[in-house]
N, C-alpha and C positions, 0 to 999 in steps of 0.2 A: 907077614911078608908084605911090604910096601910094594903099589903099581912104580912100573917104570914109569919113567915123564914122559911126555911127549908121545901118549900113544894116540895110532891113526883112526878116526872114528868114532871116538870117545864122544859125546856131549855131554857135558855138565848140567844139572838138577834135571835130568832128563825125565824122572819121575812127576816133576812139575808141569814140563812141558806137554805130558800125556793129560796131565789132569785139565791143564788149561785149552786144550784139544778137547777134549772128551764134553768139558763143559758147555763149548761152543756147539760141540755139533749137537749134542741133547736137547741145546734152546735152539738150533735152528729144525730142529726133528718136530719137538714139540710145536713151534709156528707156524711150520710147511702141515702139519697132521691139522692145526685148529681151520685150515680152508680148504683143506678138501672133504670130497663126500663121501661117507662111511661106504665101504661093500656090502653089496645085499646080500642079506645073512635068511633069505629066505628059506625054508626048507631044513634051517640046521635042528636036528636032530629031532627031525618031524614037527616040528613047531613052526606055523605058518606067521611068516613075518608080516605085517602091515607093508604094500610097496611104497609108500608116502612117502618116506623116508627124504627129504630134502637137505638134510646135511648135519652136521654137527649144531645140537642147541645153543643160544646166545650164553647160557652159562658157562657151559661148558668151550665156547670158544675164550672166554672170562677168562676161565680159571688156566686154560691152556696159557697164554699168555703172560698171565700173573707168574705160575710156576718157567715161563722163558725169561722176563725178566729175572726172576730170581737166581737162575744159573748165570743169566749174565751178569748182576752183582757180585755173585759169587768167583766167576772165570775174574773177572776186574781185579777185587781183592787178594786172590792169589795172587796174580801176575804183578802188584802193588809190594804186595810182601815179601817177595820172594827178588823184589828187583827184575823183572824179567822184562821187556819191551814187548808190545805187542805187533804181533806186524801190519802193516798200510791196510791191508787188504781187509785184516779184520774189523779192526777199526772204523771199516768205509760203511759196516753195515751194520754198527752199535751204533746208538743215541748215545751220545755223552752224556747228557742232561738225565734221562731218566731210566737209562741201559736194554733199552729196548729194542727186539731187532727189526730193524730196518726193512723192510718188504713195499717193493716200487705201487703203488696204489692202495692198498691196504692199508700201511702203517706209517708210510711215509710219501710226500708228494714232492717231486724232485723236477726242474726248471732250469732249462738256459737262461742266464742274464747274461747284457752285455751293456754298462753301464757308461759306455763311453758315446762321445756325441753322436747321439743316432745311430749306435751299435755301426758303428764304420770303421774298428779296429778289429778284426779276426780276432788276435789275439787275447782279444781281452774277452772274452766267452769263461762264464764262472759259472760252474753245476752248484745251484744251490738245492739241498735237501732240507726238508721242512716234517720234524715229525709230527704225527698227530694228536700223539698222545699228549706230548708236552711244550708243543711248539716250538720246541728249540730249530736253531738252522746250524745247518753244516755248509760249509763253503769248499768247492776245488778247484783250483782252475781247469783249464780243458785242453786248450792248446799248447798251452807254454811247457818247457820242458822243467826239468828242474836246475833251479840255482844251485853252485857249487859252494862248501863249507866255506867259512868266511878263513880261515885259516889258507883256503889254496886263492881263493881271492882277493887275498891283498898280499901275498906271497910273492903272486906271478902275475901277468899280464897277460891277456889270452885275446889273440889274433884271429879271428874267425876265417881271415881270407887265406892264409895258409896252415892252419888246425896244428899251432905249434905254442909252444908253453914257453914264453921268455920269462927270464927271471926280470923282477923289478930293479930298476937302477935306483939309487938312495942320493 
């Protein structure tokens, strides 16, 4: 028995969309666990802990990382194969370059530029992000809104002074 069309609710490859979720947050679990500091485990099961303890070893912050990258390859590649778009937000906290997540002092070093004469244009304010691992940059702007598809922009003319959408004369 065939689904009706048009049912309400529904999402397509929805099974994808969990795995590419699932992906994301396991490399951001795993990068958020390799900076913080273990719980004192003193006292468990009568066995006296050292209180030393200053935090996760360099290897093992290594290896934490190596296995984040790896889901992030991984998330990538699905959502490549599957056709699926990923959305802004995630994207803002992958390295392109070597799929690495992004973490503001740690893993990536991120900067106002404003590259216009003697930053004397507001507008022109661009967050650039700089990873460490691989040095790639990422560029955003900050203030500007965003431009409309090029389809409704040469379609129509648009009047900022009374917020109205005329059609182009030819």
């Amino acid at each position: 028995m065939a689904k009706p069309k048009g049912q309400q609710g529904s999402v397509p490859n929805r099974p994808i969309y969990s795995r590419i979720s699932y992906l994301y947050q396991a490399a951001s679990h795993l990068a958020a666990s390799s900076r913080r500091e273990p719980s004192s485990a003193a006292g468990h099961r009568g066995v006296d802990q050292p209180t030393e303890t200053k935090g996760p070893s360099q290897d093992d912050t290594q290896l934490r990382r190596t296995c984040s990258r790896h889901l992030l390859t991984t998330m990538r590649t699905t959502s490549e194969k599957a056709v699926i778009r990923l959305s802004p937000a995630l994207k803002h906290n992958v390295c392109k370059f070597c799929d690495s997540l992004l973490i503001e002092g740690e893993t990536c070093v991120s900067v106002v530029e404003n590259a216009s004469k003697g930053g004397k244009k507001p507008w022109a304010d661009v967050l650039v992000i700089r990873c460490k691992a691989c040095k790639g940059v990422k560029r955003f702007p900050v203030g500007a809104s965003r431009q409309k598809k090029q389809k409704l922009r040469s379609s129509a003319t648009y009047t900022e002074e009374t917020d109205v959408i005329e059609p182009a004369t030819s």
